[in-house]
TIFI-299229 format. One record per residue (C-alpha): x, y, z. Coordinates in steps of 0.1 Angstrom, whole numbers, plus 5000, padded with zeros to 4 digits. Last residue first. Example, Ala and Ser with C-alpha at 12.3 -4.5 7.8 and 13.67 -1.06 7.14 Angstrom:
513749895071/512349555078/
# end
This chain:
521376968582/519776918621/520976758647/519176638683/519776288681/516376178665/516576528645/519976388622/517376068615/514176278606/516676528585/517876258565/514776018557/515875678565/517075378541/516875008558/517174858522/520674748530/520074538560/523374428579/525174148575/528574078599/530874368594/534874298598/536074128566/538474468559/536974568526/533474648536/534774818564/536975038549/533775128529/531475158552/534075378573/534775578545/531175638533/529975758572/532275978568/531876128537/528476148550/526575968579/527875948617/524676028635/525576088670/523776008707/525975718710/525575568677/523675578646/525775438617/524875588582/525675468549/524575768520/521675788496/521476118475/517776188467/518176568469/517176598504/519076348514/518375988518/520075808550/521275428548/521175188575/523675088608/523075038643/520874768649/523874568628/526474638649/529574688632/529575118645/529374968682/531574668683/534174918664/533775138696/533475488696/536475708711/535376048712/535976428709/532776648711/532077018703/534577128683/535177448661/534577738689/534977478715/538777468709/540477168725/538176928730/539876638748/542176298739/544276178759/546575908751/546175568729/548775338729/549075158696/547175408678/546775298643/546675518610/544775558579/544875908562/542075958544/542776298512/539976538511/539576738480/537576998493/534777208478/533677318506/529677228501/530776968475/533376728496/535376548464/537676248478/541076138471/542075838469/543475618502/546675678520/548075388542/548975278575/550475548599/550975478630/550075738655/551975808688/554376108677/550876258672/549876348704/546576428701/545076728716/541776678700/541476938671/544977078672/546476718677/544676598647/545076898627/548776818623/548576468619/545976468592/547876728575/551576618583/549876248569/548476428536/552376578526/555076808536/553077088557/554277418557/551677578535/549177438551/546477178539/543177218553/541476988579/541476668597/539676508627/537076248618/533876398615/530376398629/528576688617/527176978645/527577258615/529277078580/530077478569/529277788591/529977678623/527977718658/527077378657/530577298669/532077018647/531276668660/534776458666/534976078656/538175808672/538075498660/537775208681/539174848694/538374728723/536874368719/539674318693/539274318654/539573938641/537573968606/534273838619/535373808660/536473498679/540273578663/539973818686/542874118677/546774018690/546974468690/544974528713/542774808699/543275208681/542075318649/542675668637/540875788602/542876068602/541476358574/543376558549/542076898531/542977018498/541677298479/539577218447/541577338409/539577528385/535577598383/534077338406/530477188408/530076928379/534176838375/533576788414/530576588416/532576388389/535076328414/532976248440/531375938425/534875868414/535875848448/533275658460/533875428435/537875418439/537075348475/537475018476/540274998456/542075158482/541074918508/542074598485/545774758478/546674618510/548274808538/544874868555/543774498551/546574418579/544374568607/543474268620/546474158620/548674408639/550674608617/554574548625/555174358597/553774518568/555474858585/554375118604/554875468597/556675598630/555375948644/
# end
């Protein structure tokens, strides 16, 4: 694993090394954060996620905000068999060990467990703010990274994993794609329906949010907001 310098990020994905993304997030993440003082008694446990791009690295400068024709991000959906975030699309990540040194060893570690990944491949970018996950009452800490050459990726334990994939940027930018979901509590979170999978959620607010700050979405319309359970039951989910 090589964290990448200013230099050697491509481009297009030069907005990730910028203080612009983190800021970005800071009103998620103090969303979350009060969330947090409002649900949780002491200290949360920590959790990291790897928000893994991958794409030619000269980008189309043809395209809002230059990202190439085949670039992606690679999604899992936890096994609907689980107790917490059942069937959810997520990107790979997971609980701090005791043996890991910081958020990237995290991301990176339950990367490869999740999807086989090999991480000596990944790029890191940049670490953005924490944020506050209420039904596990993680702090989870986005690692942002770039996969140069991408390898194999698979489902590696079908007790926690049901799908690994690749889904294109063109794909989650599209504007047929994306809306807002209203939970059942009035909470409004950015969606993005695509192949067969509802991404909505903390992930769904990262990638909105990364891009938002990156220059890449073309409009899309914001007063599209869906009933949640109706949306997760058009692709076969349910909360």
């Amino acid at each position: 694993m090589t964290r990448s310098t200013p230099a050697d990020i491509p481009r297009w994905l030069r907005f990730a090394s910028e203080p612009a993304v983190s800021a970005a997030t800071e009103t998620l993440s103090l969303a979350r954060a009060l969330r947090r003082a409002a649900t949780v008694a002491g200290e949360p446990r920590q959790a990291a996620v790897l928000v893994l791009f991958s794409g030619s690295a000269d980008g189309d400068p043809g395209a809002v905000g230059g990202p190439p024709a085949d670039a992606d991000v690679l999604l899992t959906q936890r096994a609907s068999t689980m107790r917490q975030h059942r069937g959810q699309v997520a990107f790979p990540g997971g609980a701090v060990d005791d043996g890991d040194t910081d958020p990237i060893d995290t991301a990176l570690r339950e990367a490869s467990e999740e999807t086989g990944l090999d991480r000596a491949g990944v790029e890191p970018l940049v670490v953005l703010p924490k944020l506050f996950v209420p039904p596990s009452r993680f702090d989870v800490t986005p690692v942002v990274a770039y996969w140069r050459t991408p390898g194999e990726v698979r489902v590696v334990d079908q007790s926690e994993t049901e799908r690994v994939v690749r889904v294109p940027l063109t794909d989650l930018l599209d504007p047929a794609n994306r809306f807002l979901v209203r939970g059942p509590l009035g909470y409004q979170s950015p969606a993005f329906q695509v192949d067969g999978l509802l991404v909505w959620g903390l992930t769904g607010g990262i990638l909105a949010g990364i891009f938002g700050s990156s220059g890449w979405e073309p409009e899309w319309d914001r007063t599209d907001v869906r009933d949640l359970e109706t949306s997760l039951a058009a692709v076969g989910m349910t909360l």
